[in-house]
C-alpha positions as CSV (number, residue, x, y, z in Angstrom):
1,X,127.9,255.7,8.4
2,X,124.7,254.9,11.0
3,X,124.1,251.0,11.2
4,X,120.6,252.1,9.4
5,X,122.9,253.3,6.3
6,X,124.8,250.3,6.6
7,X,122.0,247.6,6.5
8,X,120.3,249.8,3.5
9,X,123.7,249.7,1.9
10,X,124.4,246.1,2.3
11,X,122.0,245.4,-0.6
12,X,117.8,244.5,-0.9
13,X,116.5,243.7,2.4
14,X,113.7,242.1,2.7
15,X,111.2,239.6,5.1
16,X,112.1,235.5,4.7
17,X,109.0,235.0,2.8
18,X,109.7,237.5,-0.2
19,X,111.9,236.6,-3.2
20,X,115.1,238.4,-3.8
21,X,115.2,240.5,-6.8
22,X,117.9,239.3,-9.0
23,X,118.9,242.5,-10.6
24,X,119.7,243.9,-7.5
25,X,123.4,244.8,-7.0
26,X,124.5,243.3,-3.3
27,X,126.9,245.5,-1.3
28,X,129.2,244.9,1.9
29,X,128.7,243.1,4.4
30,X,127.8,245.5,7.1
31,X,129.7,246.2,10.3
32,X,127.0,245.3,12.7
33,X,128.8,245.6,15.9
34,X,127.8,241.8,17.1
35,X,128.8,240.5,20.6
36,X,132.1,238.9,20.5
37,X,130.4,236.4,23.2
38,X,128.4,233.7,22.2
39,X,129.5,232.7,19.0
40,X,128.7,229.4,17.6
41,X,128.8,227.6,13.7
42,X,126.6,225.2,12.7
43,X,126.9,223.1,9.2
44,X,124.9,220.3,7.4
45,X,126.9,217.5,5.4
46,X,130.2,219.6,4.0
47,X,129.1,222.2,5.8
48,X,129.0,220.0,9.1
49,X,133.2,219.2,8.1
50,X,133.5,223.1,7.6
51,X,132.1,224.4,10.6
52,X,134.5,221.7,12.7
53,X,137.2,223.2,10.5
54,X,136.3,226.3,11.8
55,X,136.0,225.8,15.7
56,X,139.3,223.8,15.7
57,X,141.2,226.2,14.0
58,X,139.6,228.9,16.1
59,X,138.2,227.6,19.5
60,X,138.6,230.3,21.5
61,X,136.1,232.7,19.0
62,X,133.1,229.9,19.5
63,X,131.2,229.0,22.3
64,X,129.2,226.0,20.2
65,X,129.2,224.0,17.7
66,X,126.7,222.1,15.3
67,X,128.2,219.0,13.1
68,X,125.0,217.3,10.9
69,X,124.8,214.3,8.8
70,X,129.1,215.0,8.2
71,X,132.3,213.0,9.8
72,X,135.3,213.8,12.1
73,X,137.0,216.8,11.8
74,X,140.6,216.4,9.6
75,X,139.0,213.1,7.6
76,X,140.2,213.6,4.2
77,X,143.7,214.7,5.4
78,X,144.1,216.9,2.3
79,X,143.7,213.9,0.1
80,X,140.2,213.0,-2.1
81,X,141.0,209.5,-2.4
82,X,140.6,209.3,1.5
83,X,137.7,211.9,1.3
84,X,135.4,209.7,-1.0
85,X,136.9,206.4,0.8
86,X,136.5,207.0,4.3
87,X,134.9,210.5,4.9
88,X,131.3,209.5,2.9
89,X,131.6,205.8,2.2
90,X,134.0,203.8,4.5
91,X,135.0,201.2,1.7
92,X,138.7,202.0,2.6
93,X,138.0,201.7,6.1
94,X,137.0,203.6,8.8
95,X,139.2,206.9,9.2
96,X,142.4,206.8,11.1
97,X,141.7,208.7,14.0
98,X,145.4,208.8,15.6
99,X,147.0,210.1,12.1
100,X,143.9,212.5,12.4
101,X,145.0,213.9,15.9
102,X,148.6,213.9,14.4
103,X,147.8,216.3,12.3
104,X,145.8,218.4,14.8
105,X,148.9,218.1,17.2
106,X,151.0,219.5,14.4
107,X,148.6,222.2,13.1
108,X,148.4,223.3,17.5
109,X,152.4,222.9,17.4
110,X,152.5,225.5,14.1
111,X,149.5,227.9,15.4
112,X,147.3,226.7,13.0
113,X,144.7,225.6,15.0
114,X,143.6,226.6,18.4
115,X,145.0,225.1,21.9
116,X,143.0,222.3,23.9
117,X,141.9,224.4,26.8
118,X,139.9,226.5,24.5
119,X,138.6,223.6,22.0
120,X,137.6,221.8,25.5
121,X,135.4,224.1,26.7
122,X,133.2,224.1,23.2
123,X,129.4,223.0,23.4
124,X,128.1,220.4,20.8
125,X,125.7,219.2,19.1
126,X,125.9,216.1,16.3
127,X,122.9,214.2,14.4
128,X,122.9,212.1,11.8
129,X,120.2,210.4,10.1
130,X,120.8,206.0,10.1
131,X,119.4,206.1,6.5
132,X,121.8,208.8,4.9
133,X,123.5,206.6,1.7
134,X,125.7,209.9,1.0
135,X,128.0,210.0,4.4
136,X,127.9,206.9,6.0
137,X,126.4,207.3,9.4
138,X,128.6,205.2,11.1
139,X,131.1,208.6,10.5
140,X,129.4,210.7,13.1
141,X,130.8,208.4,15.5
142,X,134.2,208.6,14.6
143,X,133.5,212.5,15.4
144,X,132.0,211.7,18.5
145,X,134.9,210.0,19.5
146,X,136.8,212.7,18.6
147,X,134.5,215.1,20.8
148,X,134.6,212.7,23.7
149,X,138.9,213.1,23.4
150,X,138.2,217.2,23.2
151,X,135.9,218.1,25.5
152,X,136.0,218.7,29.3
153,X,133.3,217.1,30.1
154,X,131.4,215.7,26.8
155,X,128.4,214.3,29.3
156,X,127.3,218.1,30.1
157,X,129.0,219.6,26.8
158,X,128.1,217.3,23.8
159,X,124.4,216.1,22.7
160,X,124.2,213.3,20.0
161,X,121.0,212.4,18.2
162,X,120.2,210.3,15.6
163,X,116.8,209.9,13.5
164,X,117.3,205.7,12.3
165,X,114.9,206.1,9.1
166,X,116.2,209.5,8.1
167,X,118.3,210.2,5.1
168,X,121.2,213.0,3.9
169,X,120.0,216.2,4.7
170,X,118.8,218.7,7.2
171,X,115.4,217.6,9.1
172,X,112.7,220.6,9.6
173,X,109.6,220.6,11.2
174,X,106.3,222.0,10.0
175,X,106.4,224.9,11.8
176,X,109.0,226.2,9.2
177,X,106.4,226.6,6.7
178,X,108.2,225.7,4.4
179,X,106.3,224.8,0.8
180,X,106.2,220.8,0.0
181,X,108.2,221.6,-3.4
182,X,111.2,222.7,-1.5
183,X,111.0,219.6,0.9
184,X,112.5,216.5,0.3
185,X,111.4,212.9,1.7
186,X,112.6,212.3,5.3
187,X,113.8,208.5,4.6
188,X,114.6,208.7,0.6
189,X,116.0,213.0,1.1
190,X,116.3,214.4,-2.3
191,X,117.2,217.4,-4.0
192,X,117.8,220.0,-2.0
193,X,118.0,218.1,1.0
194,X,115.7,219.6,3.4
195,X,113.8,216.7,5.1
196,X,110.2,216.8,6.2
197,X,110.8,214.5,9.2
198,X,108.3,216.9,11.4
199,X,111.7,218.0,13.4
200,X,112.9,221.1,13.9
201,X,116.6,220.6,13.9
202,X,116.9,223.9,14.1
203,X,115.2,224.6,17.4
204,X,117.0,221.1,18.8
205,X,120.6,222.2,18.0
206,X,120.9,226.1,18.7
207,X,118.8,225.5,21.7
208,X,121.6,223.0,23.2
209,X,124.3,225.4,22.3
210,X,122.6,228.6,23.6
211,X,119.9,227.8,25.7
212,X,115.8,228.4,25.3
213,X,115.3,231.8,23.6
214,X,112.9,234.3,25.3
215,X,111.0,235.5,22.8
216,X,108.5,233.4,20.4
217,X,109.9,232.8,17.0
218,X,108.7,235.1,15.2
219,X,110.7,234.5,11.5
220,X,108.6,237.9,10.0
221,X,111.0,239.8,12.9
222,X,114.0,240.4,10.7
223,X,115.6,240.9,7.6
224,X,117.8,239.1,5.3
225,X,120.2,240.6,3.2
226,X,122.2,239.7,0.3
227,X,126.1,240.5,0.2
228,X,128.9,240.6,-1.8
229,X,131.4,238.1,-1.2
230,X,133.6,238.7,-4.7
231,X,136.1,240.5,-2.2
232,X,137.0,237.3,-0.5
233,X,140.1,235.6,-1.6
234,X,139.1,232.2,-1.4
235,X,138.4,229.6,-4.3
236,X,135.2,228.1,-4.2
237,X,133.1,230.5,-2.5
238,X,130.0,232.4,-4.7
239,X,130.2,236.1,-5.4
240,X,127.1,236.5,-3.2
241,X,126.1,235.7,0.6
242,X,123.3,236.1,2.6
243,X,122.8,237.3,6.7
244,X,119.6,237.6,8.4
245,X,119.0,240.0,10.5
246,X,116.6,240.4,13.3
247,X,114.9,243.9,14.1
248,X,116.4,243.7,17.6
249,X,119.8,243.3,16.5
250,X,120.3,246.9,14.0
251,X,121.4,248.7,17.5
252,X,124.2,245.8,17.5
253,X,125.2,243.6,20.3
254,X,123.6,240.2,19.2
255,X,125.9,237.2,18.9
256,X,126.3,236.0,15.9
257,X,126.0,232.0,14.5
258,X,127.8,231.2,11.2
259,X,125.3,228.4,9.1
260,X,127.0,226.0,6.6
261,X,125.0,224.8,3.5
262,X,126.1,221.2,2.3
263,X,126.9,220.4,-1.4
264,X,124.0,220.8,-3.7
265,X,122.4,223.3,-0.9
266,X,124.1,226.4,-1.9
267,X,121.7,229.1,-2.9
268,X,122.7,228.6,-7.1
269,X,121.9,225.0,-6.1
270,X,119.1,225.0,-4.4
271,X,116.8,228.3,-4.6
272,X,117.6,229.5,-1.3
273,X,116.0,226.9,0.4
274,X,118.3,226.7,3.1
275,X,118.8,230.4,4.0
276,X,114.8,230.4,4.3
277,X,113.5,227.1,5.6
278,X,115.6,225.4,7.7
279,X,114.1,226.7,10.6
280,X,117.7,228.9,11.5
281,X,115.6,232.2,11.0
282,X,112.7,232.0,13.1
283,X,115.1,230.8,16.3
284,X,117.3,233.7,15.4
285,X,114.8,236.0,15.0
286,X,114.0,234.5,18.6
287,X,117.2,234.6,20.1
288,X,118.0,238.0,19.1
289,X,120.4,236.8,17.0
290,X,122.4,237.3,13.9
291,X,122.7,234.0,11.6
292,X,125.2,234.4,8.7
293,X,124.9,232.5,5.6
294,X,128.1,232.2,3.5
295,X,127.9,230.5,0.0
296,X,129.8,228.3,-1.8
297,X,129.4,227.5,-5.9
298,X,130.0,224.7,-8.0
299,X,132.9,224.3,-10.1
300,X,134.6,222.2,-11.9
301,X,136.9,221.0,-9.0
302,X,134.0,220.9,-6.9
303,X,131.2,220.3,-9.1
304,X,128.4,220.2,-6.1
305,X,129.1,223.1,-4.8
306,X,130.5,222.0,-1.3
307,X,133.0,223.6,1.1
308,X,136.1,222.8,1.0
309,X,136.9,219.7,3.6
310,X,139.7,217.9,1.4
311,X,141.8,220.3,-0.3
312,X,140.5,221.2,-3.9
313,X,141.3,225.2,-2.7
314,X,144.8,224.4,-2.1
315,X,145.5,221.3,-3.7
316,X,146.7,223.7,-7.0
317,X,149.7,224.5,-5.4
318,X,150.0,223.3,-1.5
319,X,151.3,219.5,-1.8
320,X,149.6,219.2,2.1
321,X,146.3,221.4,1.8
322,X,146.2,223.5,4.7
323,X,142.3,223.8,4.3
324,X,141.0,222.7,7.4
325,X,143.6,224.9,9.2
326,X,143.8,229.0,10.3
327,X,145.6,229.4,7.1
328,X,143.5,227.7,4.8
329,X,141.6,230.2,2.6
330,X,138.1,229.3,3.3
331,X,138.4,229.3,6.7
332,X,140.1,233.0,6.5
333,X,137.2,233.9,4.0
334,X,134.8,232.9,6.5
335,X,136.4,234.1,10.2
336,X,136.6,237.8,8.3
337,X,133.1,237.9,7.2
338,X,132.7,237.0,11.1
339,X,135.1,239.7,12.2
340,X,132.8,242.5,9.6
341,X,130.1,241.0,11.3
342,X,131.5,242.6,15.0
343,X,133.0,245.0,13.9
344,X,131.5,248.7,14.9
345,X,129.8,250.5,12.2
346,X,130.9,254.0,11.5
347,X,129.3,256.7,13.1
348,X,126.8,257.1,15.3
């Protein structure tokens, strides 16, 4: 199979600014070849949680990583009593950050998460808005702390920013384009959670990780494709996913970032807004590179549609949720739509 066969395979494909056709069947995710190098995750608000779930248990596969409007990694410890109490309001308490790192020493000591020399060598980037009244913002510090512990040298590695009047969400600037109905108020946020603080996030955060692209954004320069994620074995996650896909990168070789929705941002939740308008694409698109947009769905365990930071996956029959380790099953779900990602297509 040619990469061309695979993309046209993978489902409708179509420019950021059309609509998806719901009736449209989407297929695999296709083997794209990606660079191996380069590799960085990015999530907003349980996404933020995720994506540090993600480059703890697997260091050594990222070169950055983007934590917004979301806490220290490990917060909830497996338990939702801790997850509502300390990891979005703090009425229990800030979290403990030593029985945090005791359980990342343990996870390290069990090859469950990835060793230090890799984890310090990460690039971050953390913001959090001082008006957010769903996780306290007073949380990003307990990951900065956490960062400061990790990293070589957090003064050259790590970038924190913080927007005082902003609330929950995901700020975007107007260059996104995005339309006013999908936008919600930077200081109140709202459904959806996209912010119209006039601030591309976006553009902020991937440029620390990566550096300046050297093209101009150019979002029209790519396509995005629906995928089937049914196939993953993971609770929580929707049957379908989306990648976007510059022009530049169907000959393969582009590195690849993996974006995080939060809860109520999912595509079911909130009519693709984020996969379209938070400003991701048009760097991408940029940067000659591939941005992967996995999905998670509401349920009745996780009625928001979230990711899993606190254990519903596993809670049914793990009596110490793995989650936010290598074994947990979102984490697999999402490292093997990364390894599809690089893997070579078939053929010529």
């Amino acid at each position: 199979m040619t990469l061309k066969t695979a993309l046209l395979a993978a489902g409708l494909c179509l420019g950021p600014a059309a609509t998806l056709q719901a009736q449209e069947t989407p297929g695999t995710l296709p083997a794209l070849g990606a660079s191996t190098e380069s590799t960085s995750v990015i999530g907003v608000s349980s996404g933020g949680y995720m994506a540090a779930q993600l480059a703890v248990a697997w260091p050594s596969r990222f070169a950055g990583l983007g934590v917004v409007a979301a806490g220290p990694w490990g917060c909830a410890r497996g338990e939702l009593g801790l997850a509502l109490g300390q990891c979005m309001f703090t009425r229990l308490g800030p979290p403990d950050l030593d029985a945090i790192e005791a359980r990342h020493e343990d996870y390290q000591a069990r090859d469950l998460a990835g060793p230090d020399e890799a984890l310090a060598r990460l690039r971050a980037f953390v913001w959090h808005g001082g008006n957010d009244r769903i996780v306290d913002p007073t949380l990003s510090d307990a990951l900065i702390e956490q960062l400061n512990d990790w990293l070589a040298s957090p003064d050259r590695q790590l970038r924190v920013e913080r927007d005082e009047d902003a609330a929950h969400g995901w700020p975007v600037g107007t260059a996104t384009r995005a339309p006013a109905a999908v936008l919600a108020d930077c200081e109140e946020g709202g459904d959806g959670h996209l912010l119209a603080c006039d601030r591309d996030l976006a553009a902020e955060a991937m440029t620390w990780l990566h550096g300046a692209p050297e093209h101009e954004p150019d979002v029209t320069a790519g396509r995005l494709v629906r995928f089937d994620q049914s196939t993953q074995d993971a609770r929580g996650l929707a049957d379908t996913g989306y990648v976007f896909i510059p022009e530049a990168c169907q000959a393969g070789g582009c590195p690849v970032t993996i974006a995080l929705h939060g809860c109520e941002m999912s595509a079911a939740e909130g009519d693709e807004r984020f996969v379209r308008y938070s400003g991701l694409n048009a760097w991408a698109a940029a940067d000659r590179r591939i941005m992967l947009y996995p999905q998670a769905e509401p349920s009745l365990a996780n009625p928001k549609g979230c990711w899993d930071w606190w254990g519903f996956a596993e809670s049914a029959w793990q009596l110490d949720p793995l989650h936010d380790s290598r074994d947990g099953s979102q984490v697999e779900a999402l490292m093997s739509m990364l390894d599809r990602l690089q893997t070579a297509p078939d053929g010529d």
